[in-house]
N, C-alpha and C positions, 0 to 999 in steps of 0.2 A: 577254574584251574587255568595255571598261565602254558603259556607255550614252552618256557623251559621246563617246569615240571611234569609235563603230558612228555616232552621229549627223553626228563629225566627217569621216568616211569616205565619207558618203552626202551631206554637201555639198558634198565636193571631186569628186566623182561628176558629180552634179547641175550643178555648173558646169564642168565637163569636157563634158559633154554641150551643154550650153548654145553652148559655147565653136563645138564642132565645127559642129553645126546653124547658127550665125553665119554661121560659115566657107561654110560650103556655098550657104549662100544668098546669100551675097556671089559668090562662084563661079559660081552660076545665074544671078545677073544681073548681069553682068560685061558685056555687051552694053550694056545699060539704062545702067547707069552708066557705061561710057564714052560713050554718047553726050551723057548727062545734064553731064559734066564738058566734054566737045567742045565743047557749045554755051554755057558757062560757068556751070556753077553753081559756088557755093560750095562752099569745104569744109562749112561747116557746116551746108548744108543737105541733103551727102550724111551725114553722120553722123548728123542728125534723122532721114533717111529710113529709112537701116538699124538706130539705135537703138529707132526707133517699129516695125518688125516684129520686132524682138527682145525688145521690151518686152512685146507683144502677147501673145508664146507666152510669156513666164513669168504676165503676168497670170491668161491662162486656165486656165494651168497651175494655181496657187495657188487660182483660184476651184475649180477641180474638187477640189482636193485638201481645202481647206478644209470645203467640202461634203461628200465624201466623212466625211472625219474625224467630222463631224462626225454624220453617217448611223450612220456605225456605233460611236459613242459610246454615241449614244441609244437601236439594236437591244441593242448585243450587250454592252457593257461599263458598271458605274456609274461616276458621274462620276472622274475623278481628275486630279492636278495635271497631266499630261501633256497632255490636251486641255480644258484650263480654256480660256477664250475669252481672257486676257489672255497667256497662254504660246502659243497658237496665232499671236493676231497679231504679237507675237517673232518667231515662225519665221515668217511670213509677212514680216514686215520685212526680215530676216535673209537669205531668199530672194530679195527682190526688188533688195535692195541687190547680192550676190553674183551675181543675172542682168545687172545692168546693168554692172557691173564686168567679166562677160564678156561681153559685147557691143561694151563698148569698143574691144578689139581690131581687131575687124573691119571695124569703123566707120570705125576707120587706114585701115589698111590699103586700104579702099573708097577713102579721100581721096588718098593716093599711087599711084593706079592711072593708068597710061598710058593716054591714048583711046586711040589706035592699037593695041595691044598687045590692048585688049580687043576692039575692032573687029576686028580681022583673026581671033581666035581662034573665033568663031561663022561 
């Protein structure tokens, strides 16, 4: 198995995860947001709201990860093109684009939800 496919493997992964944790926190507040949509919000300000906690956890994600890489670059290995600072922020682009793109989803999904439907389920 090559290195871009073990990389490609590990992004479809990575947003596979992403996708699900959306999910669930959509599901967790399914209360909140039907009330929120009850008393008339927008669509677009429930999709802000679940895009902006879905955003959150890839940003921190990437700052730790970035960091991390970046820790153990300088201990344990000499530099090399893999964790160069201008291929780093690539996959950190690359990351954040592919976190928003699964967030998406969910974000739907949040805006076609029945108050009632959610209300009676809690």
């Amino acid at each position: 198995m090559g290195a871009c496919s073990a990389a490609s493997i590990a992004l479809a992964l990575s947003a596979i995860g992403l996708l699900a944790m959306s999910l669930r926190v959509v599901a967790q507040r399914g209360h909140e947001l039907g009330i929120r949509i009850a008393l008339g919000a927008r669509p677009a300000s429930i999709v802000k709201l679940v895009l902006r906690a879905g955003m959150l956890q890839v940003a921190l994600s990437l700052a730790v990860g970035v960091v991390c890489t970046a820790i153990w670059d300088h201990i344990f290995a000499p530099p090399n093109m893999l964790t160069a600072p201008d291929n780093l922020a690539v996959v950190a682009g690359v990351m954040a684009a592919v976190g928003a793109a699964a967030c998406l989803w969910p974000a739907y999904c949040a805006t076609r939800m029945d108050p009632l439907d959610a209300l009676r389920r809690e």
